[in-house]
N, C-alpha and C positions, 0 to 999 in steps of 0.2 A: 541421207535417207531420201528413197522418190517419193515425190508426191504430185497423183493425178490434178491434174485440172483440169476443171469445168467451168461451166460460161452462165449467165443469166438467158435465160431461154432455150438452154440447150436441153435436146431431151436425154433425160439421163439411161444410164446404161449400165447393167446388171455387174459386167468389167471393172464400171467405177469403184466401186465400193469393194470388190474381189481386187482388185491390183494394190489400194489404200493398206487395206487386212495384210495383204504378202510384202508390202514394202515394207509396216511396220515388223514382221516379223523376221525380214531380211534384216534391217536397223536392229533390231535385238540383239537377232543370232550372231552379228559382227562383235556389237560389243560382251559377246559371252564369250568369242572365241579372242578377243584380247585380253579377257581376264581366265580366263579357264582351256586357252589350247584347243586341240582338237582332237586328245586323245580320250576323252570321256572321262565323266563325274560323276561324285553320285554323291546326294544326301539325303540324312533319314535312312527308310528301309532298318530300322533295329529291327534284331530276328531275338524274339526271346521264347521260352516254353509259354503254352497256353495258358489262360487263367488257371482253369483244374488241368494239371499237365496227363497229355496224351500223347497218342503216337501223331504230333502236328506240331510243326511249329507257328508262331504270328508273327506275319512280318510289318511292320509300321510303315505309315504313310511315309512318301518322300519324291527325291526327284532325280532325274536323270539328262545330262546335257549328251548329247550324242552326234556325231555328225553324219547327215543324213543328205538324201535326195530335193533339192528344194521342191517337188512336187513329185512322190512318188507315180501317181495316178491322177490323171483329171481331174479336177475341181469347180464342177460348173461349166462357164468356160471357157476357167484357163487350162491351158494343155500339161500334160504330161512332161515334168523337167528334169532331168537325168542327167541332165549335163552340169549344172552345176548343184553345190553342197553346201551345207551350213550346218551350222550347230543349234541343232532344235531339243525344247525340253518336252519332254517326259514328264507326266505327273502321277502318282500315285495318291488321290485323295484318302481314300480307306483303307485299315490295314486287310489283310488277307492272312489265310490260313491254308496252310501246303501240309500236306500228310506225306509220311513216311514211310517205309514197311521193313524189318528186320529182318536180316538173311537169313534163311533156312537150316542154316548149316551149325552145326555147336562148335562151338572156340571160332566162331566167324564174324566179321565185323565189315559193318560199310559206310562209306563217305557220303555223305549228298552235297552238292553244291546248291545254296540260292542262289540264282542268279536271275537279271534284271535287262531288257530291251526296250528299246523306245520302238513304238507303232504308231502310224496315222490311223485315226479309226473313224470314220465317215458314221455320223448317229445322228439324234433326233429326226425320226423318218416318220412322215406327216404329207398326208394330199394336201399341196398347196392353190389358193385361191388366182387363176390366170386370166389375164382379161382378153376379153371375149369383144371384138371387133362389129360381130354381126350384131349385140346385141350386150352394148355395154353395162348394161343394169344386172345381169346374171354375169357372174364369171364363172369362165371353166374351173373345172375339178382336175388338175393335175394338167400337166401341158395337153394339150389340144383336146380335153374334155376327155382325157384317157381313165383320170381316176387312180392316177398311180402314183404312188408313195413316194416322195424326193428326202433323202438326209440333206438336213439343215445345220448340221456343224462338224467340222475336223476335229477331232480333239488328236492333241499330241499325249499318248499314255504311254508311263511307265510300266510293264507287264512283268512281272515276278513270276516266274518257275522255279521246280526243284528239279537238280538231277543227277541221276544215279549212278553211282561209282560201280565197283565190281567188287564183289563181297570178297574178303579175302580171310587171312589169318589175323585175329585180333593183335593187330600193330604193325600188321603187315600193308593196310591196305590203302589204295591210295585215293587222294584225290579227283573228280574230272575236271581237263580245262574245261572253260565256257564255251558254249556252241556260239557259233559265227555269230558276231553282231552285238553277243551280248554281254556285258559283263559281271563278274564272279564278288558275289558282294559278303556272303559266309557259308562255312563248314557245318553238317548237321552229321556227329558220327553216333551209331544205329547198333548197337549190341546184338547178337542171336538171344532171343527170349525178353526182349525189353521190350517193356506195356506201357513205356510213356518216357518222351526226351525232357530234360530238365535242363537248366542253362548252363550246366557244366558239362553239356554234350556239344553246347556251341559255339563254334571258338571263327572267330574274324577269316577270311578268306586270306593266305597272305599276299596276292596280286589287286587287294581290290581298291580301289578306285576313289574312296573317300576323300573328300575335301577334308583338309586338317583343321580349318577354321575360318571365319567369316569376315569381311570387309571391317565390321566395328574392332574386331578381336585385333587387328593390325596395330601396331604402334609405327608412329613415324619416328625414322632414327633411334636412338637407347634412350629413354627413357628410364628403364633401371638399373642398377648395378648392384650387383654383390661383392665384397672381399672378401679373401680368402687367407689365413693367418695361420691356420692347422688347416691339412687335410680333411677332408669330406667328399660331397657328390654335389651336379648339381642337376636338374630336371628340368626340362624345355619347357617352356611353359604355352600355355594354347595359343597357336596364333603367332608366335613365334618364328621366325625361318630365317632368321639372322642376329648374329649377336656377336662382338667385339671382345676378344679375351687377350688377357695379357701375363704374361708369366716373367718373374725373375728369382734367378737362382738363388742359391745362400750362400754368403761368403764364408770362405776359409778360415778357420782359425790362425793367430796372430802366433809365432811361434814363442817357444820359452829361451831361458837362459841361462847358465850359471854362470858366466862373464864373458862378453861381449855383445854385439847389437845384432835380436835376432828381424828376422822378417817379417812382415805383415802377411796377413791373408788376403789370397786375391778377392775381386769383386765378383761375384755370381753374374750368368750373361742374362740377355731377358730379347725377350722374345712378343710381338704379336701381331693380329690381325684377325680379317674382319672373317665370319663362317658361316656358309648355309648349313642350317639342324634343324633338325625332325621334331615337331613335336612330342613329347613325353620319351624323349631321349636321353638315360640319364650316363652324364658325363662324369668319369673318378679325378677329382681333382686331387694331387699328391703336393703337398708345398713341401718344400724342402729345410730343414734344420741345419742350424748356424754349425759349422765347423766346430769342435773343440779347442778349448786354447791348451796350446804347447805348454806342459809343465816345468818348474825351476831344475827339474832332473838334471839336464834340460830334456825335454823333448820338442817334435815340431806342434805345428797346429794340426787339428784335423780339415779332412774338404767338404767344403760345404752341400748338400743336400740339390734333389735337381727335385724341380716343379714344372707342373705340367699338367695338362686338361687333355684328359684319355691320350691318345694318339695324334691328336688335330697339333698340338706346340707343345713344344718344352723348352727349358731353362737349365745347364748343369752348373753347378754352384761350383766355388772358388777353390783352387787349392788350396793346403793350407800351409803357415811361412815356416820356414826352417828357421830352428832351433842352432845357439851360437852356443858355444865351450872355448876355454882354453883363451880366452881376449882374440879367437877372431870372427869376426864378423860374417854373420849369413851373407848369402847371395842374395841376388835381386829374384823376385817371384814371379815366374811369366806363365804361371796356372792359370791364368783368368777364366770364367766358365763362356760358354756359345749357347746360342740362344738359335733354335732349329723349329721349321715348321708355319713361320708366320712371314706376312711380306715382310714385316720388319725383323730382323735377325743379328741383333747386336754381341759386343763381348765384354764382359767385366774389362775392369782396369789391371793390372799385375802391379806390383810394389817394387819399390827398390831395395837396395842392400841394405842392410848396417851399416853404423858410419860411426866414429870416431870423431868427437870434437874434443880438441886435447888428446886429456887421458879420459877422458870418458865415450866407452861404446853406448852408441843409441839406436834401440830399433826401430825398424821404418812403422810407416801406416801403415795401418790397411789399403785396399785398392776398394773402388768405387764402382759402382755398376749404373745404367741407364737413371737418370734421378738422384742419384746417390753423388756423392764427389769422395776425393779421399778425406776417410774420415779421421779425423784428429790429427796428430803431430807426431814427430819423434820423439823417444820416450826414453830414461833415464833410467828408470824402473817397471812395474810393473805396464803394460801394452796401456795405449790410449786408443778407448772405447770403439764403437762401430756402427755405421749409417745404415738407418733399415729403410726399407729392403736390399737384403744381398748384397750388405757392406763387409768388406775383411775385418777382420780383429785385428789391434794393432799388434804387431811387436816387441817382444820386452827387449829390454837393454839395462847396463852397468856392468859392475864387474861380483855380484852377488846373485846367487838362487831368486829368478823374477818368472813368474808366467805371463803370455802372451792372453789377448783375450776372445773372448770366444765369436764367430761369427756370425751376423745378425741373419736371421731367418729366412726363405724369402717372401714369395707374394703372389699369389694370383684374383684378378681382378676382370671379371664378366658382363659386361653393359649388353641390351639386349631392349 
């Protein structure tokens, strides 16, 4: 940031103190365009229906970052600066009150835009006191004893207008963009024959400009987490604009038998990483259920279930293990689920055959996913058990009616 200097004895100069004022506002305006860009902001500005509702609405105080001219017009005297920009705010101390007027026309309806400009407005204008050389005990009245009024301060203001769309067919009509410069902050729609707007006539601009949340509202790194065990939703919370999700599949069911060793269920894939989201975004989170276990019929196992958070990752769950007859042994299981969407993107584990020790058929594990390992052992009998999240069921095996078991669920998990 610049700062003038001055000397002990020097005579001071009107500059001084005019260069000080714009350097600090120069130092500002940098560090607003490293936190806020240079495509313009806005807070505040609520447009609600009036107290007693009328044809008006009130729009609340607020602010506006905007980038502008560092000096549209001379300032005393400093000169006119056109050449370079910065991001200057805008202030809107008191709320204001914009009127409306409904179209003419029956079955017609119209849009209004609020919208919102940053101005320099050169005010406090006062004859000020000028010294007077010839005759230093009287000072002049305005520079050279003219008597004329000088403004005494810039203010940078927010200025709110409304404006008027083109009355159309009730549903038909649209919108206007914002006039040059300025930006569209909410929609006021206007009925033919309506004697006063209520706040269900006013609905958010959808290009406008709003800061989603404030420097305190920030967390550093995730701070929270959610799990997720059944299906649900989840909503962006304020201040939010990154957050860490993680998904894994659900294993396969563990196949059945009526004699020999059946297959495990693969392991569900898993999936994640890190997302920019929108405040009050609400995302479907779907988790996925365990594969069924392959019955002593015999039949196989079911596949396990996909998880996932909307669109951003998923997770598909495990195949499920085939089912043995007749003393021979299933195959090995290379179902394993994939895990799509996140930097990281892994796969379940797949199982191996049945096997025979002696005369005894045994069926495999289950397969394992990210966290998981395989779960349990070869099995005699009925399947051994299954690793959550989005472990396989294991396997049945012998030479008697056994079911395989069922595949564990899977999981999604949100830090933010």
């Amino acid at each position: 940031m610049d700062r003038p200097i001055n000397y002990p004895g020097q005579v001071p100069l009107e500059t001084d103190l005019l260069k000080t004022n714009q350097s600090v506002m120069v130092g500002l305006a940098k560090l607003c365009q490293a936190i806020f860009g240079t495509g313009g902001i806005a807070t505040g500005f609520a447009t609600t229906q009036t107290v007693v509702p009328s044809l008006a609405v009130l729009v609340a105080a607020g602010e506006i970052y905007s980038q502008q001219n560092l000096e549209a017009t001379a300032v005393s005297s400093l000169p006119q600066d056109l050449t370079h920009s910065i991001v200057k705010q805008g202030i809107l101390l008191d709320a204001v009150t914009l009127a409306v007027t409904p179209p003419g026309t029956a079955g017609f309806s119209i849009n209004y835009l609020v919208q919102v400009a940053y101005q320099d407005s050169d005010t406090g204008s006062t004859v000020l006191p000028y010294y007077n050389a010839s005759n230093p005990s009287v000072a002049y009245s305005g520079p050279a004893n003219s008597g004329a009024a000088q403004p005494t301060m810039r203010q940078g203001l927010a200025v709110v207008t409304v404006k008027a769309g083109t009355a159309a067919t009730t549903g038909t009509q649209t919108t206007p963009a914002p006039d040059a410069g300025k930006l569209g902050l909410y929609v006021v729609t206007v009925a033919n024959g309506a004697s006063t707007i209520v706040n269900a006539n006013i609905s958010l601009y959808a290009s406008s400009p709003f800061l989603n949340f404030t420097l305190p509202q920030l967390r550093p790194g995730a701070s929270n987490i959610q799990s997720f065990t059944s299906s649900g939703s989840w909503t962006v919370p304020a201040g939010v604009i990154r957050a860490r999700m993680r998904v894994w599949g659900a294993g396969g069911g563990g196949g059945g038998t009526s004699n020999g060793g059946a297959a495990g269920g693969a392991g569900g894939g898993y999936a994640e990483g890190w997302f920019t989201v929108v405040p009050g975004t609400v995302y479907t989170v779907t988790v996925g259920t365990g594969g069924n276990a392959g019955t002593g019929a015999p039949t196989a196992g079911g596949a396990g279930g996909t998880t996932s958070v909307g669109a951003l990752l998923s997770a598909t769950g495990g195949a499920g293990g085939a089912a043995a007859s007749g003393g021979t042994n299933a195959g090995p299981n290379a179902g394993q689920g994939v895990g799509t969407g996140g930097q990281l993107n892994l796969s379940g584990n797949g199982t191996n055959p049945g096997i025979t020790v002696g005369a005894v058929p045994l069926g495999s594990a289950g397969g394992g996913t990210f966290c998981t390992s395989l779960v349990g052992g070869i099995s005699a009998g009925s399947g051994n058990g299954n690793g959550f999240p989005g472990g396989g069921g294991g396997g049945a095996g012998g030479t008697t009616n056994a079911q395989g078991v069922i595949g564990a669920a899977g999981l999604a998990i949100i830090e933010w």
